[in-house]
N, C-alpha and C positions, 0 to 999 in steps of 0.2 A: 527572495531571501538568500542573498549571499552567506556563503561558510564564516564563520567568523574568525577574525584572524587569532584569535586565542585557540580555536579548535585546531586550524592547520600549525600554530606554535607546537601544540599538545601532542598532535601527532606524527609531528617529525621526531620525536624522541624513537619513534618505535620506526622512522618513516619509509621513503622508498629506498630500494636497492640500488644502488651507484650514485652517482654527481650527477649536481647541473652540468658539468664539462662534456658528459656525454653526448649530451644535446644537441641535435642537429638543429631544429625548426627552430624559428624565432618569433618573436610572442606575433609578429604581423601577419604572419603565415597560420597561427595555429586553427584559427576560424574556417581554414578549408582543407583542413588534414580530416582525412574519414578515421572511422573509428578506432581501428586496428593501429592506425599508424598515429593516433593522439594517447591510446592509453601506453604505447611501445615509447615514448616518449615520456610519459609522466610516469615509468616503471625504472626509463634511467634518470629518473633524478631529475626531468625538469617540472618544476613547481607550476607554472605560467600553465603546461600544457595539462597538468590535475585540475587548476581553478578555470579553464577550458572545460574540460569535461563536467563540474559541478556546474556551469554557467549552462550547458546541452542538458542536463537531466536533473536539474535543481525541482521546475518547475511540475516534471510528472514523478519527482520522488514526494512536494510537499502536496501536491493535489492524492497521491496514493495513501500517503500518511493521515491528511486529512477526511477521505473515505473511510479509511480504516478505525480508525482512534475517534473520533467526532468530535475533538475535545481542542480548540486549538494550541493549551499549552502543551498538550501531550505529541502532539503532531508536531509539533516544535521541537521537543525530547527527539524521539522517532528520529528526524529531519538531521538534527546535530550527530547523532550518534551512528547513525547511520553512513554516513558518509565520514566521520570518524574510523570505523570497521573499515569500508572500502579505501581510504588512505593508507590506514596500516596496514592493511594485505592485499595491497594492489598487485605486487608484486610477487605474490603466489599464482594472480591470473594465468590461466596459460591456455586463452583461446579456445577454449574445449567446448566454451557456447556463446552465445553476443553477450559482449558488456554489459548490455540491457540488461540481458536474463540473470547473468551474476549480480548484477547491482539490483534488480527486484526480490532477488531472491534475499539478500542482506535485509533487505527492506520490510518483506514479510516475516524474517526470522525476528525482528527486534520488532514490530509490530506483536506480533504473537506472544513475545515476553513481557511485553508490556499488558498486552490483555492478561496474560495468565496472572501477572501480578495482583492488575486492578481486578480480575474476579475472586482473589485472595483476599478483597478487604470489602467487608461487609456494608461500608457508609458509600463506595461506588459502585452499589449496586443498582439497575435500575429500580424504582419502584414497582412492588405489584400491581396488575392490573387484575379484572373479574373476566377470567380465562373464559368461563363459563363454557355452555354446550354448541356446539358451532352445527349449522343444519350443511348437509351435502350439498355438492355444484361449486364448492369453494376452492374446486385446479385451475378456474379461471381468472382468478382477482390478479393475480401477477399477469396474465395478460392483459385483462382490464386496465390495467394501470399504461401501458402501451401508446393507449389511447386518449389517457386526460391530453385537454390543452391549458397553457396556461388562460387565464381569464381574468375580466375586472369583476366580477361577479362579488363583493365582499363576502357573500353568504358562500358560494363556492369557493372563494379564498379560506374563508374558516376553516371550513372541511377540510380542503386540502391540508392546512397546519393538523387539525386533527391525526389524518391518516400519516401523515409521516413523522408524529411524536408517537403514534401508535406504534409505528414501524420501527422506528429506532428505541420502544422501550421493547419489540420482539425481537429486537437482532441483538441487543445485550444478553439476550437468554441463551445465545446460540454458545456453542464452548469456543473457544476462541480458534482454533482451526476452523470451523463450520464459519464460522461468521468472515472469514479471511476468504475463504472458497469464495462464498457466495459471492462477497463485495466483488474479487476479483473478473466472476460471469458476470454478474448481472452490472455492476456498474463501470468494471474498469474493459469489460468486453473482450476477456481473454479467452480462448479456445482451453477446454480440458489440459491438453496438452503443455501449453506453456504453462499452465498456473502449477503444474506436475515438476516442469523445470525449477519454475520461482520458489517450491514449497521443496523441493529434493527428494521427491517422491513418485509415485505410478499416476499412470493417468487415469489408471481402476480406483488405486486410493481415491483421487480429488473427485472421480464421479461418486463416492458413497458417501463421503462427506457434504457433497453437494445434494446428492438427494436426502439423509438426515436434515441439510439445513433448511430444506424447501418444506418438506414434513413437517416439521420444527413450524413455521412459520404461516403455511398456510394453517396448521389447526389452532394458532393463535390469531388467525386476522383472517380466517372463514368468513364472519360477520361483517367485513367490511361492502358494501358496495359501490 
């Protein structure tokens, strides 16, 4: 999903700092400029080597958005806006961590406003489910899950659908930091640490919110086996 040319009109109003003139690399080259030296580029002013960098990290901003959000118009919201932000303040970069981690971090900050919104409005709420009493042995089900394969089995297909609308009516429950942590370990496979960078926070904070969100979730899907 390319930026769309109304988003980069939009935010050349506010856009980078200097000319194209400054530009040394030329659009043929810009495909094997390492990072450093593509975003030092699209900081003076060349456009070619920004819609470079969106073409490198389009596809794990809208697969992050899409973890996040579950929703694909929302993740589309997310996707534009987000890369809006990192247009108009590219130019504040100043290498102090990888591009990556500044542009993830954009990315769970408007993911997060987004959740905070949508749990402000009562009709995108998931529906309740019957919580009910969950018996002990239940810090194994997130390993358990480790281990499914997929299958033709229709009947274990079923299930499967089951347990993962189960799943994603418990992770709408989580507060929207909790549910950002989590997504970030368990499915986008980030160490404590980075997701501390991505959230601009300790790596003590993301481990307490991570264990609230595991808490949170095993004692709604205890019962699953």
């Amino acid at each position: 999903m390319p930026l769309p040319r109304w988003a980069l009109a939009l935010a050349n109003n506010a856009g980078l700092a200097g000319g194209t003139g400054a530009s040394l690399a030329t659009v043929d080259c810009l495909p094997n400029l390492n990072e450093r030296t593509l975003v030092a580029e699209a900081q003076a002013g060349n456009r070619a080597a920004f819609e470079e960098l969106v073409h490198r990290y389009d596809r794990d901003v809208l697969r992050l958005a899409l973890n996040l959000m579950k929703r694909p118009e929302d993740a589309r919201d997310v996707y534009q806006e987000a890369f809006l932000k990192v247009y108009r303040n590219l130019h504040r970069f100043r290498f102090e961590c990888s591009f990556y981690t500044w542009l993830y971090r954009i990315v769970t900050n408007v993911c997060l406003d987004q959740l905070r919104r949508r749990q402000a409005r009562p009709e995108d709420q998931a529906p309740e489910s019957n919580s009910g009493n969950h018996e002990e042995g239940i810090t194994d089900f997130f390993e358990r899950q480790r281990e499914h394969r997929p299958t033709l089995d229709p009947e274990r297909q079923l299930f499967g659908k089951e347990i993962q609308a189960r799943i994603a009516s418990a992770m709408e429950r989580l507060s929207p930091r909790e549910r950002i942590v989590f997504e970030l370990k368990h499915y986008q496979g980030l160490k404590l640490r980075a997701i501390g960078d991505a959230l601009g926070t300790t790596e003590e904070t993301v481990k307490n919110s991570l264990f609230r969100a595991t808490r949170k979730l095993r004692s709604q899907l205890g019962g699953l086996r």
